[in-house]
C-alpha positions as CSV (number, residue, x, y, z in Angstrom):
1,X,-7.9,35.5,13.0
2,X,-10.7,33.1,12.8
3,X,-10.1,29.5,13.7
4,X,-12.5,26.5,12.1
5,X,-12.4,22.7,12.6
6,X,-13.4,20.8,9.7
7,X,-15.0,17.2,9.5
8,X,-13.8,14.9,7.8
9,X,-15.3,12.9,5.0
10,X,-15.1,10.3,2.2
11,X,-15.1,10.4,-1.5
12,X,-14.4,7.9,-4.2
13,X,-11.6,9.2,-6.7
14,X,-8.8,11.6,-5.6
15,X,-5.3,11.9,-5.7
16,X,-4.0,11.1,-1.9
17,X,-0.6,9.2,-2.0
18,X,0.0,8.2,1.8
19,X,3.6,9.3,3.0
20,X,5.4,6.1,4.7
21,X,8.5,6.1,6.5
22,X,11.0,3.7,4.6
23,X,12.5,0.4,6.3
24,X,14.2,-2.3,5.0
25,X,12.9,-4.9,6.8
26,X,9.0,-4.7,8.4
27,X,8.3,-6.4,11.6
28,X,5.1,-6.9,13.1
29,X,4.4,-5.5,16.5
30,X,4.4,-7.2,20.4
31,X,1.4,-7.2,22.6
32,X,3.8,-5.1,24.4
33,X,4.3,-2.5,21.8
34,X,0.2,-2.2,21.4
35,X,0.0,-1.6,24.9
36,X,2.8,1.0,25.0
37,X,1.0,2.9,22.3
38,X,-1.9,2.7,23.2
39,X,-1.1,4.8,26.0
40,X,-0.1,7.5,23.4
41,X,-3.5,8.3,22.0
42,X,-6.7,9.2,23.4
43,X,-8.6,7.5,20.7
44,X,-8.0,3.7,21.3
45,X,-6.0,2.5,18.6
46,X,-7.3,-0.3,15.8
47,X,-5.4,-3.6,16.1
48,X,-5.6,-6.1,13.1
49,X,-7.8,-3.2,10.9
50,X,-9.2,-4.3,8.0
51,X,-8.1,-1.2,5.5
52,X,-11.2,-2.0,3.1
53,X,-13.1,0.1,5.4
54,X,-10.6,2.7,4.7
55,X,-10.2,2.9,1.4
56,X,-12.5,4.8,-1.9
57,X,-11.6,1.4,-3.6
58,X,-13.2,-0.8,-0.6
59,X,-9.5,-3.3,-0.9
60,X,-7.2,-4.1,1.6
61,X,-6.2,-6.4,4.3
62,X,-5.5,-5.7,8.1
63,X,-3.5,-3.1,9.7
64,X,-1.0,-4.3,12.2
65,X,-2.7,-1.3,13.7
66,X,-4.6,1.7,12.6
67,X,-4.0,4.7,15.3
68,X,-5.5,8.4,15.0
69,X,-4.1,11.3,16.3
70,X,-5.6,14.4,17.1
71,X,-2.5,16.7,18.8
72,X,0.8,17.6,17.4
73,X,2.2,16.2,20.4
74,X,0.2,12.6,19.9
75,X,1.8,12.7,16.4
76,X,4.8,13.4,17.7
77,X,4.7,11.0,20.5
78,X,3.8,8.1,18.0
79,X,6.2,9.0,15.4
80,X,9.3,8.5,18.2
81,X,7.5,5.4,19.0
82,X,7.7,4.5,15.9
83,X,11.5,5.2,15.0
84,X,13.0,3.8,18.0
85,X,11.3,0.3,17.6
86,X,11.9,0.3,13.7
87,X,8.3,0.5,13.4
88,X,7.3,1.4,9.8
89,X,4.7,4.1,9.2
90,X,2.0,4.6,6.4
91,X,0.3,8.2,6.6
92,X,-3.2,7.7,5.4
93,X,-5.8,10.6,4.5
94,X,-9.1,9.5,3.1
95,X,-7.9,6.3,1.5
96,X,-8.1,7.6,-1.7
97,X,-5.6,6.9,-4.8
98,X,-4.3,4.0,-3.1
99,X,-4.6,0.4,-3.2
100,X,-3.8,-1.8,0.2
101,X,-2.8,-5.1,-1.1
102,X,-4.8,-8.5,0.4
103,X,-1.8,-9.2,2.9
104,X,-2.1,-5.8,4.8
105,X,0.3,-3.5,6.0
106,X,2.7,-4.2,9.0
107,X,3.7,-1.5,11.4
108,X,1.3,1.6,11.9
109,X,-1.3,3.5,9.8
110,X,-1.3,7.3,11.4
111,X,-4.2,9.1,10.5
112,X,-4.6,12.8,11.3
113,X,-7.5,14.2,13.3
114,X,-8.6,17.2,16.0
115,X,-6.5,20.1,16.1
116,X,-4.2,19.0,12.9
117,X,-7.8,19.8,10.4
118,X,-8.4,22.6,11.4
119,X,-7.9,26.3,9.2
120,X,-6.4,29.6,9.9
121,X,-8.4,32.5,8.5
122,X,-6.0,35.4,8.3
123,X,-7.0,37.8,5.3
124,X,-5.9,35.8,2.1
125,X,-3.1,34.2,4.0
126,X,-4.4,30.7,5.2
127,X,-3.0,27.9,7.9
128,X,-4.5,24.8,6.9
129,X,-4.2,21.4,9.0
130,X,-2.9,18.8,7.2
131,X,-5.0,16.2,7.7
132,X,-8.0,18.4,6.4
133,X,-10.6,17.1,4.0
134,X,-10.0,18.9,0.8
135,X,-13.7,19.8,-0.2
136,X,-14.7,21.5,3.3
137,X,-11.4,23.6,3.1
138,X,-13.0,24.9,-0.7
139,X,-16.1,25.6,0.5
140,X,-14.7,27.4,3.6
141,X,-12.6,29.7,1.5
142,X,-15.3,30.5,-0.9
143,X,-17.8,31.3,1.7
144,X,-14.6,33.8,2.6
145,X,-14.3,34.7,-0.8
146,X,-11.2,33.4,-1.3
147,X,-10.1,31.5,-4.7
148,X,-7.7,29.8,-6.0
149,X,-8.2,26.1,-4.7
150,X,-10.8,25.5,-7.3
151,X,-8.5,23.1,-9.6
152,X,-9.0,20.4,-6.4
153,X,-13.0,20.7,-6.9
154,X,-13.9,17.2,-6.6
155,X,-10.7,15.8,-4.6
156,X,-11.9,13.6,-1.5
157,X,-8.5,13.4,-0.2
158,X,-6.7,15.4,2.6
159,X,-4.5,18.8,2.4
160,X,-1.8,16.6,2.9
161,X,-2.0,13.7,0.3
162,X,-3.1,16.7,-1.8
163,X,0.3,18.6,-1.5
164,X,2.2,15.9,-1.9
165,X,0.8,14.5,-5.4
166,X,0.0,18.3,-6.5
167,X,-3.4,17.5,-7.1
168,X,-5.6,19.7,-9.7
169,X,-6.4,19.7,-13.2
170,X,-4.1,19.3,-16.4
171,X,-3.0,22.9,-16.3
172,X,-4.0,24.1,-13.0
173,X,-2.4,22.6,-9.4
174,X,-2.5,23.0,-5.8
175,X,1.4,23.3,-5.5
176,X,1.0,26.9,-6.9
177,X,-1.1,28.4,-4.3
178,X,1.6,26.9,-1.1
179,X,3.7,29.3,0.4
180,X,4.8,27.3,2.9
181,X,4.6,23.9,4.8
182,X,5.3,22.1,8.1
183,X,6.4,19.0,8.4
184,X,7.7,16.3,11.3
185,X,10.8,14.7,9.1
186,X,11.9,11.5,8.8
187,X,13.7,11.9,12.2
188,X,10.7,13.1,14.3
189,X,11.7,16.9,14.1
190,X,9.3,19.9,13.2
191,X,10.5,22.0,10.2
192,X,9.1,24.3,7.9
193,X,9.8,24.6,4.5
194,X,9.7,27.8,2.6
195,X,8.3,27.9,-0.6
196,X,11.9,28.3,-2.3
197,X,12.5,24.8,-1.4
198,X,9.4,23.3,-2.7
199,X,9.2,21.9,-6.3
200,X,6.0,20.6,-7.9
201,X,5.4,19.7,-11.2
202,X,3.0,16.9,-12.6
203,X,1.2,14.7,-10.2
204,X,4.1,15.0,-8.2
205,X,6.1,17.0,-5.6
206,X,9.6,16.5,-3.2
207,X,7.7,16.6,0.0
208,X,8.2,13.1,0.6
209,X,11.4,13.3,1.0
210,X,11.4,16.3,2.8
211,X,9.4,14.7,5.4
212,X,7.0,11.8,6.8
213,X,3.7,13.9,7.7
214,X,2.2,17.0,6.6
215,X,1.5,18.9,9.5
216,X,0.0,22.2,8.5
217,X,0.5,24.4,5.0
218,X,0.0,28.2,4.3
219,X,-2.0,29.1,1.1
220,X,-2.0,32.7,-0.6
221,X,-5.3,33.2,-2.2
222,X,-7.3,35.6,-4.2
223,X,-10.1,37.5,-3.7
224,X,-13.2,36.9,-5.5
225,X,-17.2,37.1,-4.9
226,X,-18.2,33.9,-3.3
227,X,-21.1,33.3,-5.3
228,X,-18.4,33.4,-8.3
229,X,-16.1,31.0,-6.7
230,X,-19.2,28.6,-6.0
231,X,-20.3,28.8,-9.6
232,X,-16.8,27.7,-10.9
233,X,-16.8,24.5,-7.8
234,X,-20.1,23.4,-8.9
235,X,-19.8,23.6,-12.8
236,X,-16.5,21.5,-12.4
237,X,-18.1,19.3,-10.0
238,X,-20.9,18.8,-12.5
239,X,-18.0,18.0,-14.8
240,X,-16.9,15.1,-13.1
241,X,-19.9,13.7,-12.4
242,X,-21.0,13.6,-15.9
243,X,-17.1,11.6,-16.9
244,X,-16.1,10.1,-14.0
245,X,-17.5,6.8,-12.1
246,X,-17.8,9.1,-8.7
247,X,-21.1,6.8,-7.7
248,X,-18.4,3.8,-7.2
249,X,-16.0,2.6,-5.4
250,X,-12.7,3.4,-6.9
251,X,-9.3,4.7,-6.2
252,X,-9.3,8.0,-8.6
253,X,-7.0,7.9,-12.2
254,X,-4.8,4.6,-12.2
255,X,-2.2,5.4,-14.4
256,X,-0.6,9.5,-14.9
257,X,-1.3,10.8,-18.3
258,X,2.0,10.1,-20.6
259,X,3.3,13.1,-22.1
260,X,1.2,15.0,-25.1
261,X,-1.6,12.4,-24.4
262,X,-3.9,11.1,-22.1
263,X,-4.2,7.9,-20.1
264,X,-8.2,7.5,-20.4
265,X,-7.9,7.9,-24.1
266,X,-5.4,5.4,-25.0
267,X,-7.2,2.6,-22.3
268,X,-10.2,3.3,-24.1
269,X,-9.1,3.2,-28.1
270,X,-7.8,0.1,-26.8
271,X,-11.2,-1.5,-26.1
272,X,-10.5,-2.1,-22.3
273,X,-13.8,-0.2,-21.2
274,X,-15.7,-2.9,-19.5
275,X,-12.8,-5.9,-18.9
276,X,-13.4,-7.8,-15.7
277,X,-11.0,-9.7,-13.1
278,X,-12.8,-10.8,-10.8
279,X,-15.7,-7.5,-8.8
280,X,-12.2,-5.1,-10.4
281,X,-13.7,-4.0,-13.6
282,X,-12.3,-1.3,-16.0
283,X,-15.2,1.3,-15.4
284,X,-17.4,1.8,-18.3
285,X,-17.6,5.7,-17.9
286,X,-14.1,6.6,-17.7
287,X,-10.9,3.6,-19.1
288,X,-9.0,4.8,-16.4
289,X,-10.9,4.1,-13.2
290,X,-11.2,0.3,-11.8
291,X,-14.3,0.4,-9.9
292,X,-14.8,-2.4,-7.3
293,X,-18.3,-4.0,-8.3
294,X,-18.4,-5.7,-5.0
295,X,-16.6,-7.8,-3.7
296,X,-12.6,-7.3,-5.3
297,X,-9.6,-8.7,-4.0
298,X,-6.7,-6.4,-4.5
299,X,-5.0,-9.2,-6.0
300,X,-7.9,-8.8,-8.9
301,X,-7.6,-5.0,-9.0
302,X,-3.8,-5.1,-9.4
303,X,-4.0,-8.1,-11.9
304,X,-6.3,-6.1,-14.0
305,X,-4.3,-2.8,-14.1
306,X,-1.2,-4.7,-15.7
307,X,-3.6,-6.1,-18.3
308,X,-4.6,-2.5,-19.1
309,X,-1.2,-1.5,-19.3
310,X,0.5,-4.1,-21.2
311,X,-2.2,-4.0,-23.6
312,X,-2.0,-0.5,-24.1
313,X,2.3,-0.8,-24.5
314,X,1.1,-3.7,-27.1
315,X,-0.7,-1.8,-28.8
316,X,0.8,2.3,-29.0
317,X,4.4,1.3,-27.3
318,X,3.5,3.6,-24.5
319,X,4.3,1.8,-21.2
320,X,2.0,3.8,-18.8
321,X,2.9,5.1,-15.2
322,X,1.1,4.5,-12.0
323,X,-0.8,7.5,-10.2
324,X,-2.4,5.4,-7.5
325,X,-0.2,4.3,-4.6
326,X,0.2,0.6,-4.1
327,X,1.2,-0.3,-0.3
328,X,1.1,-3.5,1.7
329,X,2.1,-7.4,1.3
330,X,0.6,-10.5,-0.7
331,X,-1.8,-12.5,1.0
């Protein structure tokens, strides 16, 4: 069995929904309880974090703290910290598909690192980290000549965030290659779930209930020539690029495509190409990307993506759905 670490990396449109354990009432932490976790982690926690340098869309206020993990124990070990103090958490992967709102997030932002990126090689059977970066685990398998991940070409998100919004194309998704994943539940326990008990369908998946973090997943792929594989990656890459605002900073689709249509092509027959709030403007290339021309506020961003969907109820009666995660509090 060969083993690989992967680096991570960044991107500017994906689907990566972060995973957050659910409180009813957020508290902010103690000196004391920074100290405490700080003694957790190897890598020195992130106090007061401003999650703009952590997200594709370049929004967000600070972190109550931003704390990276690179065991299954340290995850573990922050996770208990975590439940007994009522602490909420937000799983973040590459800070794509979400939008942090101006107030920040209270609580803990977990991000996965060291031995929990990291892939299994084993024939056409592979154990993949869950906080991998997406692209390196594609060219990895192709290199292997292994397909069947090709429908995320393009997705600068994590394994994890991937999973959970079943990232891919319009008929093709990741959900159908799993076989099986790992998670640490809500309660702090270790469990894998076989594939019988995993359901996917559009954009979406029941892995957020089934637990808080993604800890590793088994894919079954196919074999193929790499060079064959490669060919598919780059001519969907190539695809993207030419109809999708990749060179900006942006949060991936906004809104999920409404049954027997698509998102982009109502946003655009209704003229919003171009509309401004603020640096948050509608992207030019593609009607369902907000790009950040510099210097948005959430508050714009968010403002501006209820503009583009009441006008689109006004004028087809379709109320559109989010796809992008919205997390945090007001400024």
């Amino acid at each position: 069995m060969q083993q690989e670490k992967v680096r991570r990396g960044r991107g500017c449109w994906a689907f990566e929904p972060s995973r957050t354990l659910p409180m009813e009432v957020e508290t902010e932490m103690t000196e004391q309880e920074r100290k405490a976790l700080a003694k957790l982690v190897t890598e020195p926690p992130k106090f007061n974090e401003p999650m703009r340098h952590h997200t594709t869309l370049r929004v967000g206020g600070p972190a109550d703290a931003l704390v990276t993990v690179h065991t299954l124990d340290e995850l573990q070990k922050v996770v208990q910290f975590a439940l007994e103090r009522g602490l909420p958490i937000l799983v973040l992967g590459e800070g794509s598909n979400l939008i942090v709102k101006d107030g920040g997030i209270r609580g803990i932002v977990l991000r996965l690192s060291g031995e929990l990126t990291r892939i299994n090689f084993d024939t056409q059977e592979i154990e993949v980290g869950g906080g991998t970066y997406l692209p390196h685990l594609l060219v990895k398998a192709a290199q292997r000549g292994l397909s069947g991940l090709e429908c995320c070409t393009g997705v600068p998100g994590t394994v994890g965030g991937a999973l959970i919004s079943n990232a891919g194309t319009a008929e093709e998704f990741i959900g159908g290659k799993v076989t099986r994943v790992t998670v640490l539940t809500h309660e702090g326990i270790l469990r894998t779930v076989e594939k019988d008990e995993l359901r996917f369908s559009y954009r979406s998946s029941n892995l957020k209930e089934l637990g808080l973090v993604i800890v590793s997943a088994v894919f079954n792929l196919s074999r193929d020539e790499p060079k064959a594989i490669m060919e598919r990656i780059h001519r969907r890459w190539r695809y993207r690029w030419e109809t999708q605002p990749v060179n900006m900073p942006c949060a991936g689709c906004i809104f999920k495509n409404p049954p027997g249509d698509r998102a982009g092509r109502l946003l655009d027959a209704a003229g919003l190409k171009g509309v401004r709030i603020g640096d948050a403007q509608v992207s030019t290339v593609h009607a369902n990307f907000i790009v950040n021309l510099g210097n948005a506020k959430a508050k714009d961003v968010l403002a501006l993506a209820e503009l583009m969907r009441e006008t689109v109820k006004a004028k087809f009666g379709i109320t559109l759905e989010y796809e992008v995660q919205i997390v945090g509090e007001d400024e």
